[in-house]
N, CA, C and O atoms as a Tinker XYZ file with bonds, in Angstrom:
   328  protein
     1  N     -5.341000   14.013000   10.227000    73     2
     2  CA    -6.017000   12.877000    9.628000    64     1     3
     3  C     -5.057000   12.165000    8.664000    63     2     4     5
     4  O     -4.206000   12.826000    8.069000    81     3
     5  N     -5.165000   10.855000    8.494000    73     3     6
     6  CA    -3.817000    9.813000    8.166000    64     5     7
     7  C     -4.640000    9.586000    6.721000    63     6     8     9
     8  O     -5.781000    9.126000    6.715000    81     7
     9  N     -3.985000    9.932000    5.602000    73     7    10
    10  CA    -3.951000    9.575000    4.572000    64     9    11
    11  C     -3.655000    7.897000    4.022000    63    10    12    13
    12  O     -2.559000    7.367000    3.842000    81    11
    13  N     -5.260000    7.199000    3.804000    73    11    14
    14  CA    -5.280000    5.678000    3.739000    64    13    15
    15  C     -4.887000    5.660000    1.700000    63    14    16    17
    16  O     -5.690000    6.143000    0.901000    81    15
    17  N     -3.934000    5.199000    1.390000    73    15    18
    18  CA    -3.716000    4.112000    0.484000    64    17    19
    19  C     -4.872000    3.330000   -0.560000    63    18    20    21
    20  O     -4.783000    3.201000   -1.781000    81    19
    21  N     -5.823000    2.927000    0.223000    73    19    22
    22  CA    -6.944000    1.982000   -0.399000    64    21    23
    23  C     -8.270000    2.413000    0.560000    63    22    24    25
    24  O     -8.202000    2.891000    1.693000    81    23
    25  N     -9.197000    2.184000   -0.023000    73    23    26
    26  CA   -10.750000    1.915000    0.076000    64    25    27
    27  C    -11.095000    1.049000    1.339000    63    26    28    29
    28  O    -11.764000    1.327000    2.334000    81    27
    29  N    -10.469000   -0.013000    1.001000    73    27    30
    30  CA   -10.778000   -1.026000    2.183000    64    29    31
    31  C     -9.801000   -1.232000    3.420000    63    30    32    33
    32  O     -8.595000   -1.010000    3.313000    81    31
    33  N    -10.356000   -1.646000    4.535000    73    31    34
    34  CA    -9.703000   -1.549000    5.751000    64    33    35
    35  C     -9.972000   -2.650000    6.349000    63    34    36    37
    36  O    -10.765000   -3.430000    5.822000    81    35
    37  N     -9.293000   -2.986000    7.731000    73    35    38
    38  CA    -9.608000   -4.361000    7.893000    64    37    39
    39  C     -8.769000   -4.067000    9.684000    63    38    40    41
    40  O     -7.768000   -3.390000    9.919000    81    39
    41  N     -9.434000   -4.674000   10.445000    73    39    42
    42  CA    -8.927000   -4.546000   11.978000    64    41    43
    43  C     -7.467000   -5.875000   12.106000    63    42    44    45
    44  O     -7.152000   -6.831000   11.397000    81    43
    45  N     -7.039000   -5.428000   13.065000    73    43    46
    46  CA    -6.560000   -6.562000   13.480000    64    45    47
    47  C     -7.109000   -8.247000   14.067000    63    46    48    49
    48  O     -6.894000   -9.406000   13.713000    81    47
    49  N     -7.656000   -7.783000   14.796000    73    47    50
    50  CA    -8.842000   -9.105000   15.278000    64    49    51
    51  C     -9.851000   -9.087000   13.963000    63    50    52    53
    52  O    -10.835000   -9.532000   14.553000    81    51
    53  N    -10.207000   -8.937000   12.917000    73    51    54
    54  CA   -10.453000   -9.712000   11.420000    64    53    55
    55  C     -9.503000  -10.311000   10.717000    63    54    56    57
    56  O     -9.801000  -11.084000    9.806000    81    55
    57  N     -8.298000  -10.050000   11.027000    73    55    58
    58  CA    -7.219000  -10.647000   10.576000    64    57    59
    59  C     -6.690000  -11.746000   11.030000    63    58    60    61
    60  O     -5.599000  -12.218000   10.711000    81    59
    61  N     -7.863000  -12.385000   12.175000    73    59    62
    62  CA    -7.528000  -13.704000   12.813000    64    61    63
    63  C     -8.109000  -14.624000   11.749000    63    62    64    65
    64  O     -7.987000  -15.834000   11.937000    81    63
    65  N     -8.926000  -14.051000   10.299000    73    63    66
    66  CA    -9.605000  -14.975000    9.966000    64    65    67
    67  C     -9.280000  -14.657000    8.379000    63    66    68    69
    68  O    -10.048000  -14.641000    7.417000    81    67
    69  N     -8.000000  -14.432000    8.449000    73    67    70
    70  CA    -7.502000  -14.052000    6.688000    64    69    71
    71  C     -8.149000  -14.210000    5.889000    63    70    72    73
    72  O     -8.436000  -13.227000    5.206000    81    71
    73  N     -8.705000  -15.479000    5.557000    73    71    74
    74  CA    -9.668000  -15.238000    4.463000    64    73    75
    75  C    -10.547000  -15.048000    4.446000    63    74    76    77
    76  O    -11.189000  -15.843000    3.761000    81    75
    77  N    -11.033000  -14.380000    4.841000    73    75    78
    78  CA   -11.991000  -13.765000    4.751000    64    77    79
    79  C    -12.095000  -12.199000    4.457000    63    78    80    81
    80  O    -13.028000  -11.529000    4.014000    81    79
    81  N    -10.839000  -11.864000    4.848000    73    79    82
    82  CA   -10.107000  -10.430000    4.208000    64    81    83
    83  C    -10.300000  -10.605000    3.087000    63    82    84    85
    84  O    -11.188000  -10.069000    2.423000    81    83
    85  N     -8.934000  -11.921000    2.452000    73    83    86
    86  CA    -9.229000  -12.038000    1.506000    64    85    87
    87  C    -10.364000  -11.764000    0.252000    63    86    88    89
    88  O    -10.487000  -11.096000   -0.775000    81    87
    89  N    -11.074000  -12.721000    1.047000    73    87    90
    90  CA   -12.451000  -13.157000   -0.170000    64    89    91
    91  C    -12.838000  -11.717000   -0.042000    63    90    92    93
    92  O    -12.818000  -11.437000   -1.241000    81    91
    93  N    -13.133000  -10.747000    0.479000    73    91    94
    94  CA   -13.852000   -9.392000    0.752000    64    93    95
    95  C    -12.518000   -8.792000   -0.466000    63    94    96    97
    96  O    -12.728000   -8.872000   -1.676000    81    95
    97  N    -11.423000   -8.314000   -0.001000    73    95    98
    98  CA   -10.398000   -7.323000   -1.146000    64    97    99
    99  C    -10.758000   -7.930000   -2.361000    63    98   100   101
   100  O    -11.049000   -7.093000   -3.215000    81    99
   101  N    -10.840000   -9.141000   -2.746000    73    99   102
   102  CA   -10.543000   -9.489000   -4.130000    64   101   103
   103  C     -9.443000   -8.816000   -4.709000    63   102   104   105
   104  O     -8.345000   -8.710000   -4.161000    81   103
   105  N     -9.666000   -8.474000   -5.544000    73   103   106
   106  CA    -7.572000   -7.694000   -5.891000    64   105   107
   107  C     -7.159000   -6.673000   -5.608000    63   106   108   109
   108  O     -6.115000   -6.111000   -5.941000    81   107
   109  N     -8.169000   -6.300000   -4.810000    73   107   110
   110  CA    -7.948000   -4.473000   -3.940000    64   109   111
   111  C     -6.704000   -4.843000   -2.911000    63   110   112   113
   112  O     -6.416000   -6.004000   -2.621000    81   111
   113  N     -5.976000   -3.621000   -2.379000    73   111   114
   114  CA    -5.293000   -4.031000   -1.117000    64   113   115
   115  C     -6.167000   -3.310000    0.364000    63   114   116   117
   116  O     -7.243000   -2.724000    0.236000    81   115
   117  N     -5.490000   -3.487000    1.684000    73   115   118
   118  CA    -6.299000   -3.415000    2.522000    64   117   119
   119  C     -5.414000   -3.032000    3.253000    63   118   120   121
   120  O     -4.374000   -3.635000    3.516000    81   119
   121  N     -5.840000   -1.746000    3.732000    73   119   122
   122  CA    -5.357000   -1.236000    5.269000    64   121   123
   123  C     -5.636000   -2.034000    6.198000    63   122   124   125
   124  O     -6.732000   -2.592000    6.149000    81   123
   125  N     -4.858000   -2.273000    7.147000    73   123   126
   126  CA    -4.774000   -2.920000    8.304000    64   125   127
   127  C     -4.634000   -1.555000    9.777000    63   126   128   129
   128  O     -3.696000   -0.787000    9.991000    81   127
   129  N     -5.795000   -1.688000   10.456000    73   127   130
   130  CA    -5.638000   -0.936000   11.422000    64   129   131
   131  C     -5.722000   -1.005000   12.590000    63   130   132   133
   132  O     -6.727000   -1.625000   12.941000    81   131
   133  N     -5.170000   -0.678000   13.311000    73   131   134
   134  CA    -5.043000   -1.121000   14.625000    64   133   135
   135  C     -5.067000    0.392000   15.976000    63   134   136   137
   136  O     -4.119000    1.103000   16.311000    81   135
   137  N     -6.537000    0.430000   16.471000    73   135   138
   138  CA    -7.044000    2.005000   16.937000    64   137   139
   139  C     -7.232000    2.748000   15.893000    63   138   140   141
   140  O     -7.102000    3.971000   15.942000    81   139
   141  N     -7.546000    2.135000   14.876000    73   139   142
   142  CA    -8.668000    3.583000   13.873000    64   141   143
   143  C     -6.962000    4.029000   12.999000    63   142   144   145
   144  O     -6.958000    4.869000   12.098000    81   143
   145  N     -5.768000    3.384000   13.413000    73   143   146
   146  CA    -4.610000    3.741000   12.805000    64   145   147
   147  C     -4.043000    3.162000   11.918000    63   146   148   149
   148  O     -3.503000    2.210000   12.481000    81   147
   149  N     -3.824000    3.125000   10.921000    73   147   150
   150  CA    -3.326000    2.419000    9.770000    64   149   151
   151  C     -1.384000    2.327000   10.154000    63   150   152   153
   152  O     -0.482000    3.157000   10.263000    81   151
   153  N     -1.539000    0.351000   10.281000    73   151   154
   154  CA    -0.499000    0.204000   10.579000    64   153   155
   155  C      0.314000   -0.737000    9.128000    63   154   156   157
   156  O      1.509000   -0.976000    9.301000    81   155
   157  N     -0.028000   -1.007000    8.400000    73   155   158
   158  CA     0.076000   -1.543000    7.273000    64   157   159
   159  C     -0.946000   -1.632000    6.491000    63   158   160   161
   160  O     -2.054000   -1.098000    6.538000    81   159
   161  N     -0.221000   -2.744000    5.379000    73   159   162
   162  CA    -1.095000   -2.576000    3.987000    64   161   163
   163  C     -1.397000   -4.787000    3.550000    63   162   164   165
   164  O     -0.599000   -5.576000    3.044000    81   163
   165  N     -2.153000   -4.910000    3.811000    73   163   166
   166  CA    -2.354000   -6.319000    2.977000    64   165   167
   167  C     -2.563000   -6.510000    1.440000    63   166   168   169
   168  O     -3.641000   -6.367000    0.863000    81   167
   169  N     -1.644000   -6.776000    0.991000    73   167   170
   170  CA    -2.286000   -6.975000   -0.684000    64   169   171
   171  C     -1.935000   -8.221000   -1.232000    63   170   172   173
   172  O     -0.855000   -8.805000   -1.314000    81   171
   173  N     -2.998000   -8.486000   -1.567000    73   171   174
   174  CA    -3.591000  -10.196000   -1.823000    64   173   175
   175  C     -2.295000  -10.372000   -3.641000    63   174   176   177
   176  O     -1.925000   -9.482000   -4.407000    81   175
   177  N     -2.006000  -11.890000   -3.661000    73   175   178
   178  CA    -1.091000  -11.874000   -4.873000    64   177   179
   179  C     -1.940000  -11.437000   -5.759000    63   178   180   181
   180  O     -1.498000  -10.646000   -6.592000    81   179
   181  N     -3.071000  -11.744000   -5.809000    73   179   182
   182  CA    -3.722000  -11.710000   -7.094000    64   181   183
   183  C     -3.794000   -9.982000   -7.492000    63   182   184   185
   184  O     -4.297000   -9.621000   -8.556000    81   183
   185  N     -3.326000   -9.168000   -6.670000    73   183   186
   186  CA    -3.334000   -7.927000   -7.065000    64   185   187
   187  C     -2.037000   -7.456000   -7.851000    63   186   188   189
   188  O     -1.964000   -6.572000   -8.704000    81   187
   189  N     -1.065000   -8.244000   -7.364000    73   187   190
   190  CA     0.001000   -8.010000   -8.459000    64   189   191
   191  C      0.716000   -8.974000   -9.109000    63   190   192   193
   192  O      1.895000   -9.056000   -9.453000    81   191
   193  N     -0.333000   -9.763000   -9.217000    73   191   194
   194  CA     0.146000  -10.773000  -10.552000    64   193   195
   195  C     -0.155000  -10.397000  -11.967000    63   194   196   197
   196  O      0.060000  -11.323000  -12.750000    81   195
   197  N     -0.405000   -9.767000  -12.276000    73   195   198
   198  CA    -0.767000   -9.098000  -13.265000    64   197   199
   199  C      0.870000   -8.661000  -13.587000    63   198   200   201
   200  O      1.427000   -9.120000  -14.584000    81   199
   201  N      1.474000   -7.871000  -12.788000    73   199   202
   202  CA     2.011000   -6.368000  -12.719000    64   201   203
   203  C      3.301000   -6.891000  -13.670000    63   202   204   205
   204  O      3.740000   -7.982000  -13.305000    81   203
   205  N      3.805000   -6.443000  -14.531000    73   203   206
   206  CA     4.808000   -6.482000  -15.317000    64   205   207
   207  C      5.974000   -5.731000  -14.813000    63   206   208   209
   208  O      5.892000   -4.528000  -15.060000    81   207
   209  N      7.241000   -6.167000  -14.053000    73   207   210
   210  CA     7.904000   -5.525000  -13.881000    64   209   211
   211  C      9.122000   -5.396000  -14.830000    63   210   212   213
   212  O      9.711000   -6.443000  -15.096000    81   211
   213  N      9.728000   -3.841000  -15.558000    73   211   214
   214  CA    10.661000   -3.494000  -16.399000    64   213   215
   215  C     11.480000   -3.017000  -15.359000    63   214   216   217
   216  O     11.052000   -2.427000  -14.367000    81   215
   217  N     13.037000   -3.357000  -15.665000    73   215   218
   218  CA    14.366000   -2.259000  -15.415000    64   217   219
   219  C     13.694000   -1.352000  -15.929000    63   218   220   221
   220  O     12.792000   -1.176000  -16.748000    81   219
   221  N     14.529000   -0.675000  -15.068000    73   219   222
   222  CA    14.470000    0.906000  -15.925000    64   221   223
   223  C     15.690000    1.924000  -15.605000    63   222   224   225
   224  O     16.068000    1.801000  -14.440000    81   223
   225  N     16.313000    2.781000  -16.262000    73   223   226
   226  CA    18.045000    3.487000  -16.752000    64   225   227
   227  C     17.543000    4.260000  -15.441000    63   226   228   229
   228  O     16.469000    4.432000  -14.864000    81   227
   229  N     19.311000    4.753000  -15.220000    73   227   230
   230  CA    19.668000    5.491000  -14.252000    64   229   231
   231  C     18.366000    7.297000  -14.654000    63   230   232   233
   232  O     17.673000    7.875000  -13.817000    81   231
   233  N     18.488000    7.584000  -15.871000    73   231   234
   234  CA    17.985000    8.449000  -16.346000    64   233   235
   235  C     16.765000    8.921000  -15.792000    63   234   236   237
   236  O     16.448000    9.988000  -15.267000    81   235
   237  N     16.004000    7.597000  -16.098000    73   235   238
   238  CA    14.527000    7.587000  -15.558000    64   237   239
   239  C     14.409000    7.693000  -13.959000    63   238   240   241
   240  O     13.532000    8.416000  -13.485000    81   239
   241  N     15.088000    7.139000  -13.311000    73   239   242
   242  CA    15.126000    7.485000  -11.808000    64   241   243
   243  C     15.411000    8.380000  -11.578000    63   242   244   245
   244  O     15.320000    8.688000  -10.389000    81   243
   245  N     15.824000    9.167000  -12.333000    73   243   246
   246  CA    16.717000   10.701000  -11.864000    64   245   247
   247  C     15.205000   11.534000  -12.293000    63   246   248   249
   248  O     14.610000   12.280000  -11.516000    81   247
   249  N     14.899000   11.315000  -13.255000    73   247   250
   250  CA    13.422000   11.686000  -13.722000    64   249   251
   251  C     12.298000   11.822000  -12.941000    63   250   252   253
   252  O     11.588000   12.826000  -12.905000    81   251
   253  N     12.136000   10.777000  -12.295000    73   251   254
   254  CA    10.993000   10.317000  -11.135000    64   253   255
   255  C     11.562000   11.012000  -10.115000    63   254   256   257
   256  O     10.835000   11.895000   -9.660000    81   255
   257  N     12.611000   10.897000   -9.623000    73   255   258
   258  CA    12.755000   11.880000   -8.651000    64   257   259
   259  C     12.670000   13.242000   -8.435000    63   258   260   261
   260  O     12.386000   13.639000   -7.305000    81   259
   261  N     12.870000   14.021000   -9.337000    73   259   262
   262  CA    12.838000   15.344000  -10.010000    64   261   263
   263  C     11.302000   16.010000  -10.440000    63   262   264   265
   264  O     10.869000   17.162000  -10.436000    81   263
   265  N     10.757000   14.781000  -10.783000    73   263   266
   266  CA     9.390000   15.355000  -11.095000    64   265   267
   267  C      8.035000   14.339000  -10.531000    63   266   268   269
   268  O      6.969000   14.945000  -10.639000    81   267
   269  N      7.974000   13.728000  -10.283000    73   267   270
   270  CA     7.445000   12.889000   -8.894000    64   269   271
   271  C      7.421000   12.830000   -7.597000    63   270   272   273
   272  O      6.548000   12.423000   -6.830000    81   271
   273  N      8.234000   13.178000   -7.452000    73   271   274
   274  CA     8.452000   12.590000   -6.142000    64   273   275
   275  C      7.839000   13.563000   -4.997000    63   274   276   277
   276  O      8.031000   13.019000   -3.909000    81   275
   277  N      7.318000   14.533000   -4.879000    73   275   278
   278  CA     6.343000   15.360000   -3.825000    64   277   279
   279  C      5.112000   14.446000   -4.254000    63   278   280   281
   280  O      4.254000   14.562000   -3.379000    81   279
   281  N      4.634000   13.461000   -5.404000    73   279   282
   282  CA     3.069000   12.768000   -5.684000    64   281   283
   283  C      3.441000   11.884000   -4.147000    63   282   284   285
   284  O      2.521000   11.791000   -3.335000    81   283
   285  N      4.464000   11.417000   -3.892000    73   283   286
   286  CA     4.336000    9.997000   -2.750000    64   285   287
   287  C      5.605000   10.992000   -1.455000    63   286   288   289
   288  O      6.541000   10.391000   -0.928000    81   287
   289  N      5.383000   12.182000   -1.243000    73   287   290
   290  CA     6.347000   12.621000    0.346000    64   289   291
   291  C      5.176000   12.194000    1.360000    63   290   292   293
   292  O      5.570000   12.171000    2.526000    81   291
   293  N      4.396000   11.995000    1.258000    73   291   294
   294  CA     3.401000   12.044000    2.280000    64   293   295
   295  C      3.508000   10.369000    2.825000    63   294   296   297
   296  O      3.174000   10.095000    3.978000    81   295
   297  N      3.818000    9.706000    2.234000    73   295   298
   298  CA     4.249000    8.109000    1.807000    64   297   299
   299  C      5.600000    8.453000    2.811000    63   298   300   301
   300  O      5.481000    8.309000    4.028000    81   299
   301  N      6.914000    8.927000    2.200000    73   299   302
   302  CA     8.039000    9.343000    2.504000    64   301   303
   303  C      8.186000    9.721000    3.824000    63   302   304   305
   304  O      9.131000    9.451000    4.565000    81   303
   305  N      6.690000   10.690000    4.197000    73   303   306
   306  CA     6.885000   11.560000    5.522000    64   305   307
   307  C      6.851000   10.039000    6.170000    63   306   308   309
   308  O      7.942000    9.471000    6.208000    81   307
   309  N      5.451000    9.168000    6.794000    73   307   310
   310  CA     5.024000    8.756000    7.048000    64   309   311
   311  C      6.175000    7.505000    7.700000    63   310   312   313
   312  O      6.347000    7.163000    8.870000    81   311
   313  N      6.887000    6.986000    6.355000    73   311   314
   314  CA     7.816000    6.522000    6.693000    64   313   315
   315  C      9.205000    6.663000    7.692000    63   314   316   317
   316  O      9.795000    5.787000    8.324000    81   315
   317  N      9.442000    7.939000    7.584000    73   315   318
   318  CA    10.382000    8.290000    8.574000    64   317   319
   319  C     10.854000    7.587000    9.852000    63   318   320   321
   320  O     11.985000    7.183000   10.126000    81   319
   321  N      9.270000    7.514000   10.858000    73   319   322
   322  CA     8.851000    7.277000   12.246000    64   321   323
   323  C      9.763000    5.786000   12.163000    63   322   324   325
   324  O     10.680000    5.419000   12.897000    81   323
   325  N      9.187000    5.142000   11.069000    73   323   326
   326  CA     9.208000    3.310000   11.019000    64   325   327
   327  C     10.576000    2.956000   11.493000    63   326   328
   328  O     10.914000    1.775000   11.576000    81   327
């Protein structure tokens, strides 16, 4: 069983009619699936307009990697195939 990202989901043939995805996520993002399979992710701007992005030191990446990084392998695994 495929570990979904978000709450909401959305077919391909609904995606002939974007907004309407849209108007439904509001600032959520949305699996996109195609056979019950999650083939991507839609996320509307308004979900990361908000988002403040900082640099951040070599340190801290070494950090996140070291002690994070099994939170998103499943992310990692997933990716591989692509």
């Amino acid at each position: 069983m495929e570990i979904l990202l978000t709450s909401l989901t959305a077919s391909l043939t609904e995606l002939r009619e974007p907004n309407k995805v849209i108007a439904r996520a509001g600032n959520s993002p949305v699996a996109i699936l195609n056979r019950n399979e999650a083939i991507g992710y839609f996320v509307p701007k308004s979900a990361v307009s908000d988002i403040e992005l900082k640099p951040i030191s070599d340190e801290q990446v070494s950090a996140f990697l070291q002690n994070d990084l099994h939170e998103i392998s499943h992310v990692l695994e997933y990716l591989k195939d692509k």
